[in-house]
C-alpha positions in Angstrom: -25.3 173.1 129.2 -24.6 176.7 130.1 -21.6 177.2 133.0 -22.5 178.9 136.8 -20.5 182.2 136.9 -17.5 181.5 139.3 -17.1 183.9 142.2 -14.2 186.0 141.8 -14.3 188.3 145.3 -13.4 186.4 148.1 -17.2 186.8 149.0 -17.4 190.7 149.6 -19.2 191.3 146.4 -16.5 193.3 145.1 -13.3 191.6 142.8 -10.2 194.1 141.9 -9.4 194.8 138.9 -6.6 192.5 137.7 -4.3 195.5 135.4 -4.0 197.9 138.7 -4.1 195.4 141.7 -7.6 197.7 143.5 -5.5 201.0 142.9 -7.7 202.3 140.1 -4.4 203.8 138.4 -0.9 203.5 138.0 2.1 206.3 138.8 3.3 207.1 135.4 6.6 209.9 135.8 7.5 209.8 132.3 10.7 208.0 133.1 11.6 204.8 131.1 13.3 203.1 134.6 11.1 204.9 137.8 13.2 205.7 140.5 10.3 207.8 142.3 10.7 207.7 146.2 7.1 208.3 146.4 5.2 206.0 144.1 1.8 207.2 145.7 1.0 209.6 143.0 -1.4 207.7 140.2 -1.5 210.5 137.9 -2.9 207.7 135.1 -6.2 206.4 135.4 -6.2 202.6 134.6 -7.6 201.7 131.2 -9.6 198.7 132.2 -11.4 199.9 135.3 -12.3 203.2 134.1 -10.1 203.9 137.9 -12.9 202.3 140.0 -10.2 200.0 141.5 -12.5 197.1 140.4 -15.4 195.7 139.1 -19.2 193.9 141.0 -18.8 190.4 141.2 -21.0 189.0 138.8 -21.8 185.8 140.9 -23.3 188.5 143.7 -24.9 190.8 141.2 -26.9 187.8 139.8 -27.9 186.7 143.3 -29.0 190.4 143.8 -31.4 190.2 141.1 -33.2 186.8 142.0 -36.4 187.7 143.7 
């Protein structure tokens, strides 16, 4: 018995990726504690996204492909 993919996008077709939340990367200072005022500045592209910010649902892509 082989399981449905489970939607994972609210219904837009799009999910964000769970390590950076949609932001596609992260604000790395190089400071153990960040005190940063302006936290705006993702100078490190997230590792698990590739810094897309997120990935295609694969319940929409499969409905994409069905003629």
């Amino acid at each position: 018995m082989s399981e449905e993919p489970v939607c994972c996008c609210d219904g837009n077709g799009w999910a964000d990726c769970w390590m950076c939340l949609g932001d596609g990367g992260f604000h790395d200072c190089g400071e153990d504690v960040c005190c940063c005022l302006d936290k705006e500045d993702l100078n490190e592209v997230c590792s698990e996204c590739g810094g897309r910010g997120g990935f295609p649902c694969p319940v929409h892509a499969l409905e994409e492909m069905e003629p």
